[in-house]
Backbone bond lengths (Angstrom), bond angles and torsions (degrees), N, CA, C in turn:
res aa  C-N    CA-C-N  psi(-1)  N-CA   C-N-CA  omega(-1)  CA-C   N-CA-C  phi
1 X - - - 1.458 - - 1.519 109.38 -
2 X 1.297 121.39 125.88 1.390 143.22 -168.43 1.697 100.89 -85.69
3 X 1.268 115.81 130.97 1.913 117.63 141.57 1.095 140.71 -74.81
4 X 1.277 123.80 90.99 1.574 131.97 -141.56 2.078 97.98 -96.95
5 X 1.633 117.67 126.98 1.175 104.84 176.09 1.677 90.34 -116.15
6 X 1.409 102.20 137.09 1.742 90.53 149.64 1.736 106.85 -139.06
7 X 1.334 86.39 171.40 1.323 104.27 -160.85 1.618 124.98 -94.43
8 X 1.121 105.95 100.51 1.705 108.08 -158.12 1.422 97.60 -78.03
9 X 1.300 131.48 -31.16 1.343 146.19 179.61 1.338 127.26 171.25
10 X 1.334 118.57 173.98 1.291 111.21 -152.96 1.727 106.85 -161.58
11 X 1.402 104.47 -3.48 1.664 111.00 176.40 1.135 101.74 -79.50
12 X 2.231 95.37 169.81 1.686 106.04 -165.19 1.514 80.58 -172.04
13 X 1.443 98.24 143.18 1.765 144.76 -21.49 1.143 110.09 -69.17
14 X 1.751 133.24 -15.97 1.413 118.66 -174.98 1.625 96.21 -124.84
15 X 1.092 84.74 -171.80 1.947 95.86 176.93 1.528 105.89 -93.02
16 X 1.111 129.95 137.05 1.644 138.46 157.93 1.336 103.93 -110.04
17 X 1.644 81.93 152.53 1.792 104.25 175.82 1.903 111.42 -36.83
18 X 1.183 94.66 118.26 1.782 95.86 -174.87 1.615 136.97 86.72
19 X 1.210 63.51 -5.45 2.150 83.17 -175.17 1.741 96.24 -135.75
20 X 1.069 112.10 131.70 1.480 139.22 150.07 1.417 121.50 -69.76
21 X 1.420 127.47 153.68 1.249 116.98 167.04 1.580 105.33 -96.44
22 X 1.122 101.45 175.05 2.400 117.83 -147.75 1.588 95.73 -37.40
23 X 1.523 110.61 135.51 1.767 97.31 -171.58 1.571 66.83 172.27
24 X 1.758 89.75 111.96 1.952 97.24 174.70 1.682 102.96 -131.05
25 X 1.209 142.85 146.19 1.181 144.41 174.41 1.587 109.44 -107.28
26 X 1.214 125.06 114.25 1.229 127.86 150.70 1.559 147.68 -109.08
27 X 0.860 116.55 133.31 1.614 135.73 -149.17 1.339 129.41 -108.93
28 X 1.760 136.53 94.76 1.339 119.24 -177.90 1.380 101.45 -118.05
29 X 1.383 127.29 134.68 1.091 118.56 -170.09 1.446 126.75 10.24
30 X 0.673 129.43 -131.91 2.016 110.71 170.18 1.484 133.95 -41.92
31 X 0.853 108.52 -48.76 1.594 124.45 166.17 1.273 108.14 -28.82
32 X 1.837 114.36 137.32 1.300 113.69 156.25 1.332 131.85 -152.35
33 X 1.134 132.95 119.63 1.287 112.30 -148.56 1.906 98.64 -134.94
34 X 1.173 107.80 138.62 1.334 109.07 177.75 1.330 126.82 -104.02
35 X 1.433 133.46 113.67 1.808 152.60 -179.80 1.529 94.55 -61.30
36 X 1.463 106.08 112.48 1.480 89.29 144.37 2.017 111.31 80.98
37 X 0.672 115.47 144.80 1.484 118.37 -161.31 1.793 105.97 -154.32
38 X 0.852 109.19 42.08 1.506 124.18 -165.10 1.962 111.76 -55.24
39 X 0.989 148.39 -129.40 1.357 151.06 164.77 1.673 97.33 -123.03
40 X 1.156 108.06 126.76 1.604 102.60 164.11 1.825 99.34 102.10
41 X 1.636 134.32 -25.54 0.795 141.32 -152.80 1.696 109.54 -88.01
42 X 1.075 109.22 -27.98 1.418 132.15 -155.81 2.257 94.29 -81.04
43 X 1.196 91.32 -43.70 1.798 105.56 169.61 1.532 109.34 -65.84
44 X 1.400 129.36 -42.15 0.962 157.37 -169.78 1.832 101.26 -67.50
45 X 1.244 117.89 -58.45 1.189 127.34 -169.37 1.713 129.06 -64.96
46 X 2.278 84.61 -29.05 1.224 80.70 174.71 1.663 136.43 -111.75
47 X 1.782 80.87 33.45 1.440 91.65 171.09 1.492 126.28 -74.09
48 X 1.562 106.66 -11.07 1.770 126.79 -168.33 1.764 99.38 -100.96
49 X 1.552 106.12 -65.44 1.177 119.40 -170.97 1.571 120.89 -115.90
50 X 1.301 127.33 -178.42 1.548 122.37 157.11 1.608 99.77 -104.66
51 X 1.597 107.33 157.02 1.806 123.49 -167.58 1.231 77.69 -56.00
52 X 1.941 133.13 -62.14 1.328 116.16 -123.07 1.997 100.12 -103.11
53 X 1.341 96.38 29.08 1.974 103.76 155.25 1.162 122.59 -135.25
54 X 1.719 100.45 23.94 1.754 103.07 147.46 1.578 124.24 -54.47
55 X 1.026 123.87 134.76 1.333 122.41 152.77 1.870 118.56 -66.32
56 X 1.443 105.98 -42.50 1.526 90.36 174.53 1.698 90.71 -170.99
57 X 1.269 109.92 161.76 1.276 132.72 -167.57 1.822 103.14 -117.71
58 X 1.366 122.05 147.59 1.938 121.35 -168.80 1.092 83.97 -165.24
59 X 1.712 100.06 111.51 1.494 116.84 174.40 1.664 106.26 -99.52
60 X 1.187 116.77 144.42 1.866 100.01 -172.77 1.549 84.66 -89.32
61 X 1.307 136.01 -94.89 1.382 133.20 -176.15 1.822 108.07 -112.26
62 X 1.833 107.58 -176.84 1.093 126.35 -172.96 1.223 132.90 -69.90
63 X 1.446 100.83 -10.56 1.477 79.33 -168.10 2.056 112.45 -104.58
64 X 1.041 98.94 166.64 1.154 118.83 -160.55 1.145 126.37 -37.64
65 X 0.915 117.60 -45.19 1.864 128.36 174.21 1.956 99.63 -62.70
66 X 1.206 115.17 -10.06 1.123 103.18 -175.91 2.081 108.06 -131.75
67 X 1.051 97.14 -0.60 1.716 114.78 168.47 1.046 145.36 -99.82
68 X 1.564 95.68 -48.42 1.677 119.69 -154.21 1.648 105.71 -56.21
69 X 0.698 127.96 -48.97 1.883 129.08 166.35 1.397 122.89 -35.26
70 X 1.142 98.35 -31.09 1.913 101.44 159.31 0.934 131.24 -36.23
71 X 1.545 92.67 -44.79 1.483 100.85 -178.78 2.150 130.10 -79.68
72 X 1.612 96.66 -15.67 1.286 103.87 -176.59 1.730 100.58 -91.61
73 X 1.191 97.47 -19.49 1.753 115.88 171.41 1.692 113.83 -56.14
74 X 1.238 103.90 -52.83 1.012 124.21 155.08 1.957 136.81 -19.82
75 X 1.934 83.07 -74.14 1.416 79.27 157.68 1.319 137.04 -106.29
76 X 1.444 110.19 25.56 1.395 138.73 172.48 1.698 93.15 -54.98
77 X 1.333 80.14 -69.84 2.183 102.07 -157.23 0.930 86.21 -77.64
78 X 1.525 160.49 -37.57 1.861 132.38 -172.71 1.711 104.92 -81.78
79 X 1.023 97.17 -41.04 2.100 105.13 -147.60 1.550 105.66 -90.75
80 X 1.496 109.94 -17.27 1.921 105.64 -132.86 1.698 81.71 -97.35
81 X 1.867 107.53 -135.05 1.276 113.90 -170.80 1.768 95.33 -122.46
82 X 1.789 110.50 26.26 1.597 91.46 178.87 1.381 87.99 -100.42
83 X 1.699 97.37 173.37 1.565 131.31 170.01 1.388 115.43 -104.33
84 X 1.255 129.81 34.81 1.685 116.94 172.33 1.355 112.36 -13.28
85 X 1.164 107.27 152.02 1.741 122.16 168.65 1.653 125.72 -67.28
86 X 1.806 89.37 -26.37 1.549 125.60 -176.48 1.650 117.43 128.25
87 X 1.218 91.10 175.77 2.069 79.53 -150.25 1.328 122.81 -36.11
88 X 1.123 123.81 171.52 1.376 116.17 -147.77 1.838 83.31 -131.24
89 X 1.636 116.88 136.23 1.204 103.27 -152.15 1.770 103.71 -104.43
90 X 1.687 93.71 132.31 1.537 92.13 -169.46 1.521 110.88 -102.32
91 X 1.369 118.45 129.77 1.906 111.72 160.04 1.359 110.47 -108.98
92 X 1.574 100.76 130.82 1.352 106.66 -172.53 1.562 97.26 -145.04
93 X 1.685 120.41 -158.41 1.372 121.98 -178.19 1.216 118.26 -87.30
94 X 1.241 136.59 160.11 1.496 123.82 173.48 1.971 103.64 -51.60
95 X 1.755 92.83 138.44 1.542 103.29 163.83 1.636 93.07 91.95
96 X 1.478 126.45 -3.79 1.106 110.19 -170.09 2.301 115.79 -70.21
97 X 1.419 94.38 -19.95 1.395 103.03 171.68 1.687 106.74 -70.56
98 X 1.248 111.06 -40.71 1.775 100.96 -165.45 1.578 112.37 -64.22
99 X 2.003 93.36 -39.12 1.722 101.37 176.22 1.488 115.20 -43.74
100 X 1.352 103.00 -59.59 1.382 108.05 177.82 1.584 133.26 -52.24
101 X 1.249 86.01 -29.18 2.014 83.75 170.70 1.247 96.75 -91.44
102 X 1.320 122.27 -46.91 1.761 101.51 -166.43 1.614 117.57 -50.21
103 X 1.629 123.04 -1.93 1.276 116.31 -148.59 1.654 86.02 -111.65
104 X 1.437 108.67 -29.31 1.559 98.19 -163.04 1.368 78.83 -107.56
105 X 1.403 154.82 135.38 0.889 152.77 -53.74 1.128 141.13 -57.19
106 X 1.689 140.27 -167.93 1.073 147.20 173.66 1.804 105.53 -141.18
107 X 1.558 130.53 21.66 1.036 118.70 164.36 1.906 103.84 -139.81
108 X 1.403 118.18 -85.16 1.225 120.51 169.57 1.585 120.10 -69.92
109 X 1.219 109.96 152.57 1.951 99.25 -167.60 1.651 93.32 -84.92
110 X 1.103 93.04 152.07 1.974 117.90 -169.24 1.564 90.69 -72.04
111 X 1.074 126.74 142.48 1.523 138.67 -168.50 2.078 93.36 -113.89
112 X 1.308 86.31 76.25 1.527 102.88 -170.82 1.656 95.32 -77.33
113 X 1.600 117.73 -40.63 1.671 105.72 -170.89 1.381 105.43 -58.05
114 X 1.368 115.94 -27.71 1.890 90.12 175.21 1.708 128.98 -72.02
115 X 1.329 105.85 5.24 1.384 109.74 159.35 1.600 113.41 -103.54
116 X 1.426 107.19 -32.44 1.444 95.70 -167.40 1.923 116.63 -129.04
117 X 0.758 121.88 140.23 1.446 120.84 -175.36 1.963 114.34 -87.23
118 X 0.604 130.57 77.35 1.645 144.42 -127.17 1.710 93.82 -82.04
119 X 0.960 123.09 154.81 1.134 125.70 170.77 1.704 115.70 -170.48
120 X 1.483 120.05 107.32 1.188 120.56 -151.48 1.595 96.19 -85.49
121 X 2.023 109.67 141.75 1.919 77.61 157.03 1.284 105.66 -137.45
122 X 1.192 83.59 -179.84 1.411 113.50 178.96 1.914 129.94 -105.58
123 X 1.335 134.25 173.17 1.006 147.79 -153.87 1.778 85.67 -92.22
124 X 2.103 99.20 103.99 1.369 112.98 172.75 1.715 107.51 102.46
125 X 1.421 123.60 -15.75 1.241 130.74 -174.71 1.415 103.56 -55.13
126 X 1.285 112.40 131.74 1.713 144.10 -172.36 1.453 99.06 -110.79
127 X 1.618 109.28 145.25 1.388 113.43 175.80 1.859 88.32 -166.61
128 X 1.266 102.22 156.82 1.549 115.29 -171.34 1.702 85.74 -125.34
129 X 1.568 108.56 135.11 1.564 119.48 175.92 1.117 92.34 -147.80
130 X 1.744 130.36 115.02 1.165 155.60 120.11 2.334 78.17 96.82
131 X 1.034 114.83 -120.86 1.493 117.95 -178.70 1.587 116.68 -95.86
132 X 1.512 104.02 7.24 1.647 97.04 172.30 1.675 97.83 -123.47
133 X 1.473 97.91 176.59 1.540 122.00 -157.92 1.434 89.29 -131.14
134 X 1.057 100.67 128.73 1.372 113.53 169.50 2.127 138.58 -115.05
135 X 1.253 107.69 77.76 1.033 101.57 -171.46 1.873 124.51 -93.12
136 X 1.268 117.92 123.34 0.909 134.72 160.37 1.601 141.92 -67.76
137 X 1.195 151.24 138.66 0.995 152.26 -90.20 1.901 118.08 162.89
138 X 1.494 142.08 82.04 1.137 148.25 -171.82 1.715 108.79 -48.79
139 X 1.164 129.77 135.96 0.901 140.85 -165.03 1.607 117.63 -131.52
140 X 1.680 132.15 146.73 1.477 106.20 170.67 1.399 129.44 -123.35
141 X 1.266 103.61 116.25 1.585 140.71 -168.40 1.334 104.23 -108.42
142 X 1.349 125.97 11.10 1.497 115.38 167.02 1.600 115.96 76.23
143 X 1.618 121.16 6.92 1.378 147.16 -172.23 1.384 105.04 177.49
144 X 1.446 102.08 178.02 1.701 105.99 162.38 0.969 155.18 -145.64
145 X 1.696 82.91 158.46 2.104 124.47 -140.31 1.275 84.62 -118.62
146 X 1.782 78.82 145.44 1.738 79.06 167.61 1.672 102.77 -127.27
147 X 1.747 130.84 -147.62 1.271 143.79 167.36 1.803 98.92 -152.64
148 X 1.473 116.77 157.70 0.721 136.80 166.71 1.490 142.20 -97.14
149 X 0.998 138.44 123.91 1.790 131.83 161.43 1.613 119.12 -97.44
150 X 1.118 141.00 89.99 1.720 147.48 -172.08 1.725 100.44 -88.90
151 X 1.369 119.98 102.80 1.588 130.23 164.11 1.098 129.96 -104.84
152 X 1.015 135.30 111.07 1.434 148.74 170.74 1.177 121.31 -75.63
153 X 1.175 138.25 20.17 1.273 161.66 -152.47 1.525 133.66 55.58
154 X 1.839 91.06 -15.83 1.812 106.30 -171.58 1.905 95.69 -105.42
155 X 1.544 99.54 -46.91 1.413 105.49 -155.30 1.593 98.53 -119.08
156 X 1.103 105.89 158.98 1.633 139.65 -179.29 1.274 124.43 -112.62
157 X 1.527 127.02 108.28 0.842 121.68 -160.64 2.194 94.29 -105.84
158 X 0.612 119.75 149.56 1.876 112.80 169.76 1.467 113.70 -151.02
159 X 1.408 101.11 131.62 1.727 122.99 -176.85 1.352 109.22 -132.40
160 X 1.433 99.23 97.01 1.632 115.97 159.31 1.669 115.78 -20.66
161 X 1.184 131.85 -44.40 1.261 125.00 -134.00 1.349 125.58 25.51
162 X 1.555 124.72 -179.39 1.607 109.98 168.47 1.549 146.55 -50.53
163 X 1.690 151.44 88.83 1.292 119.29 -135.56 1.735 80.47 -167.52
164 X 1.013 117.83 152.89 1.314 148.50 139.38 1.609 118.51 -44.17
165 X 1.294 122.76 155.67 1.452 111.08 163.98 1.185 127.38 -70.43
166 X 1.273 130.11 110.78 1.996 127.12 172.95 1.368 105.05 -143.40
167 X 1.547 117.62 -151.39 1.445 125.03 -146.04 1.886 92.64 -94.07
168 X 1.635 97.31 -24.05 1.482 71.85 -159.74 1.593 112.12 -114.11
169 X 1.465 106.75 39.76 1.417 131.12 169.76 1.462 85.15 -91.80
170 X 1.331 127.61 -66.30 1.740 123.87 -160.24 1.286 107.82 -54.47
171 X 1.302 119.98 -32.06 1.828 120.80 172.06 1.425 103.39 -53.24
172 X 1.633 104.73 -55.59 1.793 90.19 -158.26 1.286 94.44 -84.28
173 X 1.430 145.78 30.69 0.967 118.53 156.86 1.610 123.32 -111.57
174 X 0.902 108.97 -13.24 1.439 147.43 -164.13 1.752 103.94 -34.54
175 X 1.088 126.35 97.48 1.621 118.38 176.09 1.269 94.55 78.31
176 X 1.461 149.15 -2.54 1.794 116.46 -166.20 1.230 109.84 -87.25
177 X 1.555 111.62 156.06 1.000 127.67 -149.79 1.780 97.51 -90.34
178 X 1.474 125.73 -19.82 1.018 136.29 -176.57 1.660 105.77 -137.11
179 X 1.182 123.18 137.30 1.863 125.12 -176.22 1.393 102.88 -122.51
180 X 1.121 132.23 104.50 1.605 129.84 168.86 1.311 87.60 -70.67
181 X 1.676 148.51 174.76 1.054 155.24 -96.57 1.675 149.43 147.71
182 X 1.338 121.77 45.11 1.475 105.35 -156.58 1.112 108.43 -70.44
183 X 1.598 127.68 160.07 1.513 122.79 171.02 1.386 85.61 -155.82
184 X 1.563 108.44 78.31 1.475 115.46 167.58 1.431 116.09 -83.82
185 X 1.467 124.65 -13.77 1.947 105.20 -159.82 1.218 72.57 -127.31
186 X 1.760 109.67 138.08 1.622 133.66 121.10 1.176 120.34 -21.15
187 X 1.292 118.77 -59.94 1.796 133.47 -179.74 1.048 122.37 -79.64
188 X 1.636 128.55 133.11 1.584 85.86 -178.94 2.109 120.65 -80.89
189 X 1.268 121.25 -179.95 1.476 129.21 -170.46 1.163 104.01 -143.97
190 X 1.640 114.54 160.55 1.325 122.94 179.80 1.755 96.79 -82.99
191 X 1.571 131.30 -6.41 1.263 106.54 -157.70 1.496 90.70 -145.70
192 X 1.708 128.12 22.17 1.316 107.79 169.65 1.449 82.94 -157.60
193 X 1.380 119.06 156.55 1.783 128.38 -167.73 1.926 93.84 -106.71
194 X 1.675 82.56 141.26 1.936 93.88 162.84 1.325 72.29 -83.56
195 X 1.742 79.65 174.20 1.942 110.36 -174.16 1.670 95.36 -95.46
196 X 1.488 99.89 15.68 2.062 99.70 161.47 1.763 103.13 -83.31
197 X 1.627 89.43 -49.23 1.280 109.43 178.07 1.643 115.30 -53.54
198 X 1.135 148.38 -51.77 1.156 162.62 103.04 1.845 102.06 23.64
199 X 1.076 94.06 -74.53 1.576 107.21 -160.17 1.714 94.81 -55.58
200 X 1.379 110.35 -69.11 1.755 113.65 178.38 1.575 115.11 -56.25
201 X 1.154 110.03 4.37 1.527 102.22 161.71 1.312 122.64 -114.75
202 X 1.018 100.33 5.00 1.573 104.21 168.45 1.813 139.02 -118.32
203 X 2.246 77.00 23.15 1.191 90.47 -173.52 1.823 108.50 -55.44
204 X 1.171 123.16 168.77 1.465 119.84 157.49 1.835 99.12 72.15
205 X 1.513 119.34 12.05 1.230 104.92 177.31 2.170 105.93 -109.48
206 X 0.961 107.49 -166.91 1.468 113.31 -165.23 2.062 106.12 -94.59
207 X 1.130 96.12 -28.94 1.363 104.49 -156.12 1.587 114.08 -171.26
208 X 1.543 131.46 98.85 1.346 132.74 -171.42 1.878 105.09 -110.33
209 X 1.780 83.87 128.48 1.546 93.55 -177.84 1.332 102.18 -137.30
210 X 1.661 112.04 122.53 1.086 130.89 -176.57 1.430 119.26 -104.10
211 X 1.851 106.50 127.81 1.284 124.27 -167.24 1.790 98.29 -125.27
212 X 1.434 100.76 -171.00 1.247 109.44 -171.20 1.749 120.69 45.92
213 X 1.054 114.41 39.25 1.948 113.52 -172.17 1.352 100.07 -71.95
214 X 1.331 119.17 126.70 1.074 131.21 -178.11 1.399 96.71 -63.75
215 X 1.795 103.01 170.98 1.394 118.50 174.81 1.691 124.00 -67.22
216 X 1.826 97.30 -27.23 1.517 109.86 -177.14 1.726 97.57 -75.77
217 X 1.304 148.17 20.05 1.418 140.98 -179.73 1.607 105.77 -157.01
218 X 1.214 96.26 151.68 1.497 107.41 170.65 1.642 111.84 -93.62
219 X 1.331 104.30 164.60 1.317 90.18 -175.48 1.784 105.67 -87.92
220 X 1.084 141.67 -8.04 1.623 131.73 140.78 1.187 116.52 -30.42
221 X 1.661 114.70 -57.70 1.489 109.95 -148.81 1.544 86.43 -86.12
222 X 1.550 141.07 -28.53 1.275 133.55 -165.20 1.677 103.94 -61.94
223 X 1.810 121.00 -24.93 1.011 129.65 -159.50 1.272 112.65 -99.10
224 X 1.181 130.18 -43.25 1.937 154.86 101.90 1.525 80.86 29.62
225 X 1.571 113.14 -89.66 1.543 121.64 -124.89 1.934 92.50 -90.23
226 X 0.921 115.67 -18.84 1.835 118.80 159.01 1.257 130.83 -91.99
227 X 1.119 105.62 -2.09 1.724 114.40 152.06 1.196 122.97 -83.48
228 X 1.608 121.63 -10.09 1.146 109.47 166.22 1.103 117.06 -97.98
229 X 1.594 125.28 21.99 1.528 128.65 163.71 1.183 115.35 -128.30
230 X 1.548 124.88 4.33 1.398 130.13 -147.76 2.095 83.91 -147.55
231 X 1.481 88.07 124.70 1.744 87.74 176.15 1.318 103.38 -110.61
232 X 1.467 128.85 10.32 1.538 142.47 -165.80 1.571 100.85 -92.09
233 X 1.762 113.50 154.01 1.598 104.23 156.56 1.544 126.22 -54.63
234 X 1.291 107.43 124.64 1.564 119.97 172.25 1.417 109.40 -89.35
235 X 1.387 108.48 137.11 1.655 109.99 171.80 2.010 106.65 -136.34
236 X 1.153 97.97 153.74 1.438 93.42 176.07 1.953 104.61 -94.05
237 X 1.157 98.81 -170.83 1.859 92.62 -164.74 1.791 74.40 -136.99
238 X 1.074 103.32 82.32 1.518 138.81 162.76 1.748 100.85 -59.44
239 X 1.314 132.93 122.07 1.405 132.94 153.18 1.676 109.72 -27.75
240 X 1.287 131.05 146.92 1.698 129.06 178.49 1.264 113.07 37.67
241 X 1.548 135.05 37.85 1.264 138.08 165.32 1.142 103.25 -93.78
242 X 1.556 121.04 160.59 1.391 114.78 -177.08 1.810 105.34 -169.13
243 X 1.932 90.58 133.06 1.403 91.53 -137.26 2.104 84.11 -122.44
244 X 1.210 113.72 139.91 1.189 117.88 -165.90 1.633 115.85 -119.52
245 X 1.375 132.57 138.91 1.347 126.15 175.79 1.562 112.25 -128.10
């Protein structure tokens, strides 16, 4: 049984025509779990699956280009014409439940646990979903972000989320057999990687695929500029691409 990622989108800070912002679907034999919830992603998602036969939803952090769909998700599974099984279980950052109600209303708090089964994490947080393991990992985004590691017992799946270079990018990247990737800044930053930055972290990995390309780069030159630190296949994280381990 294969770990199937595809790519619901991958633009930043907003969505463009054809591209979604960060919103990845991954797939193990039944299992399904959705990265990221970006604007535009949520349309995107249900070209594979329906919201309410996710197994679980993993938001890396809050902010918008990588959330905001939660919220139409939201009233997908309470209001719309699906049948969830019952809440549908979310890991996200601490506070990620309060954000969410404070946004959909402005008088009584939004009774969000009946869509979602909430589960905040933290730096190292473990969770078991259907045949993969999911460990998480703190990241620096200037708040908190996290990154991911997804194992199936053979293969490794790893997603940067948004972050700067530190200790606990090298965890989630560590040996995987596949590296999701942001290489949003031209410059370098304490809280988003050039695709140099990108490239040297994925030394020792199987396969580096770079998402989130900032507006200052194309996605050539993002791929260009990590090949000269990265001797591994490079791929870009193309909208409806879909990348297998």
């Amino acid at each position: 049984m294969t770990i199937s990622l595809t790519v619901l989108g991958s633009s930043t800070p907003y969505p463009r025509p054809g591209n979604p912002c960060s919103g990845y679907l991954v797939s193990h034999g039944d299992t399904t779990i959705w990265l990221d919830a970006g604007p535009g992603s949520l349309a995107a998602l249900q070209q594979h699956t329906a919201i309410d036969e996710l197994d679980a939803i993993w938001i890396s952090h809050l902010h918008a280009d990588h959330s905001a769909d939660l919220l139409v998700a939201t009233y997908a599974l309470l209001f719309a014409d699906l049948r969830p099984r019952g809440p549908i279980p979310l890991y996200g950052p601490p506070g990620i439940a309060t954000r969410l109600s404070d946004f959909l209303t402005n008088t009584q708090r939004a009774p969000i646990e009946n869509a979602f089964e909430v589960h905040e994490l933290h730096d190292g947080h473990q969770a078991r979903v259907g045949g993969l393991r999911l460990t998480s990992h703190a990241v620096a985004h200037g708040f908190p972000a996290f990154g991911i590691r997804i194992l199936d017992g053979k293969n490794v799946l790893a997603y940067s989320g948004d972050t700067g270079p530190c200790e606990g990018l090298a965890k989630i990247a560590d040996g995987a057999d596949l590296f999701l990737c942001e290489a949003d800044s031209a410059e370098q930053s304490p809280v988003h990687l050039t695709p140099l930055d990108a490239g040297r972290a994925a030394a020792g990995t199987g396969r580096l695929v770079l998402t989130h390309v900032g507006p200052s780069l194309t996605p050539l030159e993002a791929e260009a500029q990590a090949s000269t630190v990265y001797t591994g296949p490079i791929a870009y994280a193309a909208p409806g691409s879909v990348f297998t381990l």
